[in-house]
N, C-alpha and C positions, 0 to 999 in steps of 0.2 A: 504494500500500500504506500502509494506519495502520500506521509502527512506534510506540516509546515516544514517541519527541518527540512525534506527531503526538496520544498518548492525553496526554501532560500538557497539550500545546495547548489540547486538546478540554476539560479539567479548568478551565483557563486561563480560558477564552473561554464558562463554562458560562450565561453571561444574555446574548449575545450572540445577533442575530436570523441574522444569515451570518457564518459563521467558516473563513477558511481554513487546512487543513489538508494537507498534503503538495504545494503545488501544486491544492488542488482548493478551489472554494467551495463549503459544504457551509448551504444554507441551513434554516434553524430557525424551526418556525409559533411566531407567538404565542399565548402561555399561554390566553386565552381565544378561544373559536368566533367565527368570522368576521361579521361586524356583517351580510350580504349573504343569511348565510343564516339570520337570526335576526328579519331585517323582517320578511320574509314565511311565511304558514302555508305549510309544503312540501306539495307535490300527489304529491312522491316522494319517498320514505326510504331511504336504502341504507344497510344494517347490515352493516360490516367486521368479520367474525371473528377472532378471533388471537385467541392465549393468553396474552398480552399479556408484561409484566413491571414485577418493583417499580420505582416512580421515585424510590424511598429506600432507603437499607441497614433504616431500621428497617420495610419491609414485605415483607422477605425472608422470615419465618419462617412470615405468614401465607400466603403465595405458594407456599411450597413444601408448605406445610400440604393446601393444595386441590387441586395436583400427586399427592402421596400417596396422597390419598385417593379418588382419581377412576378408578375401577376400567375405566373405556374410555379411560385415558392409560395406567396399569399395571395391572398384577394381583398383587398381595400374597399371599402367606398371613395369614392373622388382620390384613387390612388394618386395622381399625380402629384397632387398634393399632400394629403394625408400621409404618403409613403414618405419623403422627404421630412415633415413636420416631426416624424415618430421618430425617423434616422437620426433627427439636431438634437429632438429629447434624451434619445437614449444613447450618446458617443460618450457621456462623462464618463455615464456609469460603465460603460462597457470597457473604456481606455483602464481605469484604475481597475477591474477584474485581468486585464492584460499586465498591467504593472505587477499584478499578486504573481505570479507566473512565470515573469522574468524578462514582461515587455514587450511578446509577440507570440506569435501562433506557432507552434514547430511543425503544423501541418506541412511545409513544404517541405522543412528538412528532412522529415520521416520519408515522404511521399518519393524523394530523388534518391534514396537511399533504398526504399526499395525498389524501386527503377532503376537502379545500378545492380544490385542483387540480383533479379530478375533476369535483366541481359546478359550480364555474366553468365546464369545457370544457362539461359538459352544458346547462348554462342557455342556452346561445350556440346549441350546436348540437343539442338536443332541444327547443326551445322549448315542442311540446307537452306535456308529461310536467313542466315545469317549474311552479315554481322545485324543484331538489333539494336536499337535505340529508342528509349522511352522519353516520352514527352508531356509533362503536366501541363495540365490544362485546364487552371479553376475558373468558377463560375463566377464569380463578385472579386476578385482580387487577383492582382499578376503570380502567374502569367497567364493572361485571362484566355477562352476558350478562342478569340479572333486570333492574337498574336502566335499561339500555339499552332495552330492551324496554316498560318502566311508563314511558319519556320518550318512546319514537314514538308510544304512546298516547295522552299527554298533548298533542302537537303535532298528532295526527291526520290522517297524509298518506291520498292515497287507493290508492295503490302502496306496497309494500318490497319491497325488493328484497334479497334477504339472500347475501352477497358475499361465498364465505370467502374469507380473503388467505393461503391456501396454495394456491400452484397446482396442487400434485400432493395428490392426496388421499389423507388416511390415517385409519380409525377413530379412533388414539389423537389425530387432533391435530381435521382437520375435522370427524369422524364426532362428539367430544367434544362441540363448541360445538353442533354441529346436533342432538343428544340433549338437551342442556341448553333448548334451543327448547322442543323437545317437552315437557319436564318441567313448562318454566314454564307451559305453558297447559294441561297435561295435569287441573288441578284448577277450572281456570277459562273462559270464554267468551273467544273470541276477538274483537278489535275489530270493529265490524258495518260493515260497507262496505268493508272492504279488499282489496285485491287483493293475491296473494302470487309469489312470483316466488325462483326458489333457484340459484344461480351456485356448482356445490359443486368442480367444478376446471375447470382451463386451462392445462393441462401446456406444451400444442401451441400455442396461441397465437404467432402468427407475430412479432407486435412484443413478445412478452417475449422470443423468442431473439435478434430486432434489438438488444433492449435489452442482454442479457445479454453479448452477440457486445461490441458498440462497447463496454461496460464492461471488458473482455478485448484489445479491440485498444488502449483508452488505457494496459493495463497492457505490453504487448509491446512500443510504443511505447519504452520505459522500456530498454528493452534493446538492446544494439549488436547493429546489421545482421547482423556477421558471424555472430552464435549464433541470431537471433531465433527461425529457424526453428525451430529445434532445442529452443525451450524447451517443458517437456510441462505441459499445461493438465489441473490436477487441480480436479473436479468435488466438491466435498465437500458433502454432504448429513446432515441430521443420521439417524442410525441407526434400527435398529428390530429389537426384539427378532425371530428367528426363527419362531417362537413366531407370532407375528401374521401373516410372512411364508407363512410354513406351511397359515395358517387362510384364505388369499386374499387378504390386503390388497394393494392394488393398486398401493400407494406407490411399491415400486421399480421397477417398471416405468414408472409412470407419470414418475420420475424421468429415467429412463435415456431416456424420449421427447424429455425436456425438451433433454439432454446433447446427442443425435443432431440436432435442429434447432441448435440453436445452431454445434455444429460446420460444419454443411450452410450454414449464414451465413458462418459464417468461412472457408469454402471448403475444409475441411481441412487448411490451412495448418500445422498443427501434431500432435504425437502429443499424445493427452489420456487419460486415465482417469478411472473415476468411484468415491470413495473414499466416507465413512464418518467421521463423526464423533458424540462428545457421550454414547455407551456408558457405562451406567449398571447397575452390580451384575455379578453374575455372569456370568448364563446368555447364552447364544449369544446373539448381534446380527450382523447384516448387518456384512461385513466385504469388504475392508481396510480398517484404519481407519484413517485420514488420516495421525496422526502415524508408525503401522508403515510404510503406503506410502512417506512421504516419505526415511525412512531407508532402508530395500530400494531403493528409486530409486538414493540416491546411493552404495550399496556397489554397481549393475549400470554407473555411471560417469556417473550426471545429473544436473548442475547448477545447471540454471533450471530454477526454476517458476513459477506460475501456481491460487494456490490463489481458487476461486472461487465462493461460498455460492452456491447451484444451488437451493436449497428457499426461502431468507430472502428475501422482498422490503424487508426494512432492516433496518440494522444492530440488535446488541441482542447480549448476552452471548457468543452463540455465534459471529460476528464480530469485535469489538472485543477480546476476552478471549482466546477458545478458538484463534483463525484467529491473529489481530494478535501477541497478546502471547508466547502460548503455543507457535505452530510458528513465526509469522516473526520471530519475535525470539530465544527460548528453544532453539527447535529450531533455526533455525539457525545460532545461536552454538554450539550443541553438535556441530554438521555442519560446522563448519571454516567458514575466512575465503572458501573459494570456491565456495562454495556460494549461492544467491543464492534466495528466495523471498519472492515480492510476493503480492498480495492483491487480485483485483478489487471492486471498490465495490459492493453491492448496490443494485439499482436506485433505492430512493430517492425522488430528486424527478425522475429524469432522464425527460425532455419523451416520448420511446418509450414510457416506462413509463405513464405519466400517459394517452396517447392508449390505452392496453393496454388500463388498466379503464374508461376511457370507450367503450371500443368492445363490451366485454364488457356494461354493463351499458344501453348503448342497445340490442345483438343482444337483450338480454332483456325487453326492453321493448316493443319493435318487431315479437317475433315469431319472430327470425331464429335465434334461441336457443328452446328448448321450456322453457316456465313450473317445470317440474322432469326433469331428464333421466330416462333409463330406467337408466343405469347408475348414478345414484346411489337409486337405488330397488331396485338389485339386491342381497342382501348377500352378503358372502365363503359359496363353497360350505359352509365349518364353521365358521359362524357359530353359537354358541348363547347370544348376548345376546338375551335376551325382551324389554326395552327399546329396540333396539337393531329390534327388527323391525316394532314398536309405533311408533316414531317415523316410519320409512320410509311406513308405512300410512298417517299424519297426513300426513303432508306429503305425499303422492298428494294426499290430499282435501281439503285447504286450498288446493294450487296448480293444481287442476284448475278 
């Protein structure tokens, strides 16, 4: 678990390439792209989606600006406005929750570190399809989804492979970046000889529950024999308005796939739930939400837990912040001295994980995966995004 020592550590240690924290060695790519895959012209491109986040306090406001106003992430009244108005309110609070943490996002550090991971393992073991080269491409923050896109251009692979890094799929979060594709080419020709290729989830994926599992049994670990069993493993995912859930989206289902494997890993050794976090505004969201659960837990008489980012493949606000500072630290100092709640690791650089998306993105290369699936071609039964059905159409006919 990151408690406080381990986030000032982290502050501590912030130009450091491996920094150990709580007992763990938590290693760190350097700032520029790998010399390996920069020699050579790539013959494959894999484009990591995420929605990335600021690696400064001072790109909070624009970050949350393009959140706001990105009508397949939320749905505003009088967004144009509204969206911007809620962005100016909430950059204080958001900058100083980045300050806690060490001043930015390490979502991209993690992100190019396993995108060096990744091609490495590919080079070795796809040799035809090589050399590869991976290229982030967030949605609200550099290096944003256009730039990304105008650079595999420039390098001219003869494959991409476009790879979102959420496993479970959701409109507002995959469905986003994958519309945003669409946009950018929607005015322009597509690069002539490329071959396309779309990896849009992988809920099920047997070595992310491997991964997930062993991240959860080094946290059990942690706990004396006599209780271990008894500790309940709380599944936390970030939220979703009902609203969405309502319309089809497939999120929490595909979540609760992810939960059921990973348990079936760990033999059922333990009671777990699956909670709810990161709820924003008003109206209904997917609930319990983490910090309600955790308190209902300990007035039913439960003591240990196990809170463990089930959506996040690395760390980034809603970890370090929301998980770390805010229920294992905050919440449980306010839940009494015996009450005990730790934190599994999200995957990371951990070696499972790494073999995860090399296997994902050789299945899609190889054949063993379909060039675009049918269910990400299918949209929510009350879908009435016109963009939104326009994009699915494209991407048939690109990756056909």
């Amino acid at each position: 678990m990151l408690n406080m020592n381990c986030i000032r550590e982290l502050a501590r240690n912030v130009g450091n390439n491996h920094v150990k924290l709580c007992g763990v060695t938590w290693s760190r790519h350097l700032s520029s792209p790998s010399t390996s895959q920069d020699s050579k012209k790539p013959k494959t491109g894999i484009m990591m989606l995420n929605m990335g986040g600021p690696q400064s306090t001072d790109q909070v406001h624009e970050y949350l600006l393009r959140i706001m106003t990105d009508r397949d992430m939320i749905q505003l009244p009088f967004q144009s406005k509204l969206g911007p108005y809620i962005a100016q309110r909430r950059t204080a609070e958001v900058q100083q929750k980045y300050k806690e943490i060490g001043g930015g996002s390490p979502i991209f550090k993690w992100t190019t570190l396993q995108g060096e991971l990744m091609c490495k393992k590919l080079d070795a073991e796809s040799p035809a399809t090589a050399p590869h080269k991976h290229y982030v491409a967030f949605r609200y923050v550099n290096p944003l989804t256009d730039d990304t896109l105008d650079q595999i251009e420039r390098d001219g692979p003869e494959r991409v492979v476009i790879f979102s890094q959420y496993p479970q799929y959701s409109c507002a979060t995959s469905g986003s970046s994958f519309n945003a594709i669409f946009s950018h080419y929607k005015g322009r020709k597509l690069p002539a000889g490329v071959k396309w290729n779309v990896i849009d989830r992988w809920a099920t994926h047997p070595l992310l529950a491997k991964c997930v599992a062993e991240r959860i049994r080094t946290e059990l670990d942690q706990f004396d024999e006599s209780c271990r069993n008894d500790v309940l493993i709380m599944f936390s995912a970030h939220s979703l308005p009902l609203k969405a859930v309502n319309r089809g989206d497939a999120y929490p289902f595909e979540v609760g796939s992810t939960v059921q494997l990973v348990m079936q890993e760990l033999g059922y050794s333990n009671p777990h739930s699956l909670v709810w976090q990161s709820k924003v505004g008003p109206l209904p969201w997917l609930s319990p939400a983490t910090d309600d659960a955790l308190k209902a837990y300990v007035k039913q008489g439960k003591k240990n837990f196990i809170l463990v980012p089930i959506a996040f493949v690395n760390e980034h606000i809603e970890t370090l912040h929301e998980m770390d500072i805010e229920y294992c630290h905050d919440l449980q100092k306010e839940l009494g001295k015996d009450v005990t709640i730790r934190r599994a690791a999200a995957p990371n650089d951990h070696p499972l994980f790494i073999d995860a998306l090399c296997d994902l993105v050789k299945s899609s290369l190889n054949g063993a995966l379909p060039a675009v699936g049918l269910k990400f071609l299918t949209r929510c039964p009350h879908c009435t995004n016109t963009r939104c059905l326009q994009s699915k159409e494209w991407f048939s006919q690109i990756c056909s």
